[in-house]
N, C-alpha and C positions, 0 to 999 in steps of 0.2 A: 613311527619313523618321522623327525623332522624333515618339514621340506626343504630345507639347506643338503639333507643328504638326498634329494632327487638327481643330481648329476653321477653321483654312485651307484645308481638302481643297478647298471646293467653287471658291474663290475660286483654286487652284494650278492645277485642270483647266482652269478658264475662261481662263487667261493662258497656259495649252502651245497650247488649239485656237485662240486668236488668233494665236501666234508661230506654229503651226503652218500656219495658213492665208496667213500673210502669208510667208512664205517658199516655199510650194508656189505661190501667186500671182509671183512672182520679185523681191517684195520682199527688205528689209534689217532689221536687227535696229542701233537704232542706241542707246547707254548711254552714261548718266550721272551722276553723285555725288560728293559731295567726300570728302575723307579718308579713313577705312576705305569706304566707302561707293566711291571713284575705285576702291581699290584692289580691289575687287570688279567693280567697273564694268570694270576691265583683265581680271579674271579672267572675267570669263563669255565676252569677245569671243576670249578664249582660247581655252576650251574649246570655243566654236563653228567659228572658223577652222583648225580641225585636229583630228586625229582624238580622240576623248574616250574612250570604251570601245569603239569601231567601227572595225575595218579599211575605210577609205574610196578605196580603189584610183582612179586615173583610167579614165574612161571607155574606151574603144576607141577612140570619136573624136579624142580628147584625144589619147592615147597616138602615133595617127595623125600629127597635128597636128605635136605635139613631135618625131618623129622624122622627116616631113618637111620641118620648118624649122630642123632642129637632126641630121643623119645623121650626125655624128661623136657625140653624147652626149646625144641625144634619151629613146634608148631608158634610158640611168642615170636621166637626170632623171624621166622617168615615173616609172619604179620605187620613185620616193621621196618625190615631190611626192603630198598628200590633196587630195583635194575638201574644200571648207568650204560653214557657212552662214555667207553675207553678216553679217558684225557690224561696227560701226566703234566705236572707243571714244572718246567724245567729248573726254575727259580727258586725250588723249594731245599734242595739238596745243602745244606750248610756246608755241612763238614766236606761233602765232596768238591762244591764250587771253591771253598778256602784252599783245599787242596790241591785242585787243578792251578789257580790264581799263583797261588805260595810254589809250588812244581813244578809248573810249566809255563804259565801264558795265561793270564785273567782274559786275555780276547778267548780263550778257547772253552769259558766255562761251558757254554750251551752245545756248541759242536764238539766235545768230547761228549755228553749225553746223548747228542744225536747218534755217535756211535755207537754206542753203547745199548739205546732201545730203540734205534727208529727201523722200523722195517719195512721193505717196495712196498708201495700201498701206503704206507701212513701218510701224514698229513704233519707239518711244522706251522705253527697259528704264530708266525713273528709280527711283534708290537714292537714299532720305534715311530717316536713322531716326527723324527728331524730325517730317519729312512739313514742313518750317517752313523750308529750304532755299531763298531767294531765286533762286537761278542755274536748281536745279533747278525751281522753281513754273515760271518765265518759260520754260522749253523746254517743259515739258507747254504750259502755253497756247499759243505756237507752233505746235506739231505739231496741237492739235486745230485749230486756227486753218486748217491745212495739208492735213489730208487725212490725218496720220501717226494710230494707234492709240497707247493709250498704258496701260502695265503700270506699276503702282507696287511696290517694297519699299518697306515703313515699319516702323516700329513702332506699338504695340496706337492711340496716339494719330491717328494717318493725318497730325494737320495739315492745311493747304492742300491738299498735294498729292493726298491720296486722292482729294477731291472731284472732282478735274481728270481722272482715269484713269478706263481704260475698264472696268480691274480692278485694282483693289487689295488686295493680298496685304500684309495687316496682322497682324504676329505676335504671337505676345500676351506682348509683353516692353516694357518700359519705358524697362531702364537701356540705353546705348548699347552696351557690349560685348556684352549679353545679347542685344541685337537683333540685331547685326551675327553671331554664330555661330547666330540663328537661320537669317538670310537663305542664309549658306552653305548647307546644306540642301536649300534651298528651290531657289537655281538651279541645284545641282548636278542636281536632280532635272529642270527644266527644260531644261538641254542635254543632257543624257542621255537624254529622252523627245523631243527634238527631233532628236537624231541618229538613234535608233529609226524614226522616222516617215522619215527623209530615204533613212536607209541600209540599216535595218533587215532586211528581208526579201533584201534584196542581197545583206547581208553572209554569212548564214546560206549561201544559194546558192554564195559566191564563197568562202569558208573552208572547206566542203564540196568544196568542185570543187579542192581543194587536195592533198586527202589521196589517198594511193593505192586504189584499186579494182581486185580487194580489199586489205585490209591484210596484209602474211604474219607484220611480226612488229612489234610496240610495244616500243625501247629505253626505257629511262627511267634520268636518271642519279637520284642520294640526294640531296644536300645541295640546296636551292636549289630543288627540285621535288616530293621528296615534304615536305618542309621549308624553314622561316622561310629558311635557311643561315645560321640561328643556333647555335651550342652554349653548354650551359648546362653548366657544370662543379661541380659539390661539391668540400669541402674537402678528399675523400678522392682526388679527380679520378678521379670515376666522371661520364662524361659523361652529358649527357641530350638529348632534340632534341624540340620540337613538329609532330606532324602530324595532319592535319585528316581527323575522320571521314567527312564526306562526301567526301575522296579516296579512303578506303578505298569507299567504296558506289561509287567511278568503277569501283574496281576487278574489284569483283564485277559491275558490270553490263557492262564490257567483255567479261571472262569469260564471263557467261553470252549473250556475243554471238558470241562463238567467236573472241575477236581476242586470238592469244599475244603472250604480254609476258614482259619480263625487267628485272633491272635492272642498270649497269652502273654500276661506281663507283670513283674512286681509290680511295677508305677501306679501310681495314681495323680494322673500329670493332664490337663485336658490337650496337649498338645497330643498324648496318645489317642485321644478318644476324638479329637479334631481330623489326624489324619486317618483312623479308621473309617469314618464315615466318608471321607475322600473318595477313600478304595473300594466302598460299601463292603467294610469286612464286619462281621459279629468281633467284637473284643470284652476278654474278663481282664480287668485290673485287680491290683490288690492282692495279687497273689502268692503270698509268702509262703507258703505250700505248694511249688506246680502241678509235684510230683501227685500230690496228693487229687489235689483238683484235681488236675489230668484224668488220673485214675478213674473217682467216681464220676467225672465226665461219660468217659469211656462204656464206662460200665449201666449208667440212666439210657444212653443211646443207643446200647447194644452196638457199638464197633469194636470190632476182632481188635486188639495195640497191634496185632502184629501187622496190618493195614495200615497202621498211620506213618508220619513222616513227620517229627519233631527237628524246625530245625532254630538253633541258638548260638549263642556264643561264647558264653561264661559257668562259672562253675554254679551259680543257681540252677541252671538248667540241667544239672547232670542225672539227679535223680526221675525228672521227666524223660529225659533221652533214655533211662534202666527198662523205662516198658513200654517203647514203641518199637516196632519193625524197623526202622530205619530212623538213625540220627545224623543229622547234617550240619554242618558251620561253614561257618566265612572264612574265607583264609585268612584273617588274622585275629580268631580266637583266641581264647585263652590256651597256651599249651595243655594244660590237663584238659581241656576238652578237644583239643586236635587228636592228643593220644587215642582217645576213645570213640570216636563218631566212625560213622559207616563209611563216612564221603567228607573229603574235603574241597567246599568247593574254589577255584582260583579266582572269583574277586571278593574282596573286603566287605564286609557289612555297609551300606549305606553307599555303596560304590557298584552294583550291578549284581550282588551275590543272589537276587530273588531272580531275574531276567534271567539269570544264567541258568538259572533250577528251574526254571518254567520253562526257559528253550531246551533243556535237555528232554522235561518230561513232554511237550508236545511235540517233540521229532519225533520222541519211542512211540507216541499215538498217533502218530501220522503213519508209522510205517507198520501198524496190526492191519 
């Protein structure tokens, strides 16, 4: 959260424990705003109806459900389908908002929908920067009219609309771009602390319950993991790569948790074999086979695969990931490897994705 929005603090808490209570109530989350404002309005129902930084599994019951009213492809569909929080976005209706507009009254698109789905308890997430938004004033009035809660984005001005809301989140910006990159922010941190509340302690339990117990050995590939999978080249083509120091403190505190690591990698780059010795990690380059290495690795050491923890980014790596216990990636692997890993975790390669998997696995061993 930028420090420009510290004079928001108190007014940001008070709109998560409203969303938060009306969603733990089995209410809905329902948004609205025109232009950059719709198109935020699309994005927050976004980030609510599927997973945002939180692995969101289905239930057991669910899972249940699915595979016996669906036994040929029940059990795929679970495995891919998240739980959401209820969000509708009021913005998205075409043919109904033309109709209401063309029918009635274009001020009325969003408060004929409030009619229509908001129910006591729900929640109206109105976005206007100038707070002077006709369509949007007449759904707040609606919804309080109704029984609905009502959160405003504005700008530092509020308008109309702040007055109408039950909290108003007024940024202290003027101009319309300036407002609208403030608002990002603001509800990012919103569904982010909203998933937390929803999924939070679950998740922690069920991305733990993932990993082998105990660990025998942590693979890790280079490029895309301990790194952006960017190279950065000079004129002299001496390459260079970015990687994040609190990967390296993942490191040492794996280490000093007694969990051996290695690293495996196509390259044959001394920048891989420079930051190994950094980390004092054992690294094999060259490895145009992982799967294969891997394997006869495995197998000279006598470690169980189903003990190890492969974690990568790309589709090299998929046949390595086919015979360990547990495969892991960065959040922004390669789709065909997101498909198929154990765990995905939510930062980037070269951006905190090792930190995050070594603070996971030294909670779970703090708390045996």
């Amino acid at each position: 959260m930028t420090d420009s929005l510290a004079p928001c603090r108190p007014e940001i808490d008070a709109a998560f424990a409203l969303l938060r209570d009306a969603v733990a109530a089995g209410g809905k989350i329902l948004t609205c705003g025109n232009g950059g404002s719709a198109a935020d309005a699309e994005h927050i129902v976004a980030e609510l109806m599927k997973g945002f930084a939180l692995p969101r599994p289905l239930t057991s019951d669910q899972v249940a459900t699915l595979v016996a009213a669906c036994p040929e492809n029940g059990a795929a569909l679970a495995a891919r389908l998240q739980r959401a929080i209820p969000a509708v976005s009021l913005v998205s209706q075409t043919a109904l908002i033309s109709a209401i507009a063309n029918d009635t009254d274009a001020d009325l698109i969003f408060a004929q929908q409030v009619i229509g789905l908001g129910r006591p308890g729900d929640v109206l997430l109105a976005l206007s920067t100038s707070g002077k938004s006709r369509n949007v004033i007449a759904a707040a009035k609606v919804a309080r009219a109704f029984g609905l809660k009502v959160v405003a984005l504005t700008g530092a001005d509020g308008g109309a609309l702040a007055p109408l809301a039950d909290v108003a989140i007024r940024v202290p910006a003027s101009r319309v771009p300036a407002i609208q990159e403030l608002h990002l922010p603001v509800y990012h941190e919103l569904c982010a602390r909203l998933e937390e509340a929803c999924f939070g302690a679950e998740a922690v339990v069920s991305r733990a319950a993932i990993l082998p117990d105990p660990i025998a050995l942590i693979v890790f590939d280079f490029d895309g993991v301990f790194t952006d999978n960017k190279v950065y080249t000079s004129q002299d083509g001496t390459e260079l790569v970015m990687c994040d120091r609190g990967d390296g403190m993942g490191i040492d505190l794996l280490r000093a948790a007694g969990v051996p690591m290695r690293i495996l990698s196509t390259e044959t780059n001394p920048v891989v074999s420079a930051r190994a010795r950094k980390l004092k990690l054992a690294v094999e380059q060259s490895c145009g086979d992982k799967a294969a290495w891997l394997g006869q690795f495995l197998a000279n050491e006598g470690i169980d695969p189903a003990q190890v923890v492969y974690v990568g980014n790309d589709i090299n790596d998929r046949g390595a990931m086919g015979l360990v216990g547990c495969a892991i990636a960065p959040a922004d692997s390669h789709p065909e490897i997101l498909g198929i890993v154990d765990m995905v975790l939510r930062s980037p390669g070269g951006r905190g994705a090792i930190r995050e998997l070594a603070d996971l696995i030294v909670s779970q061993k703090a708390k045996v």
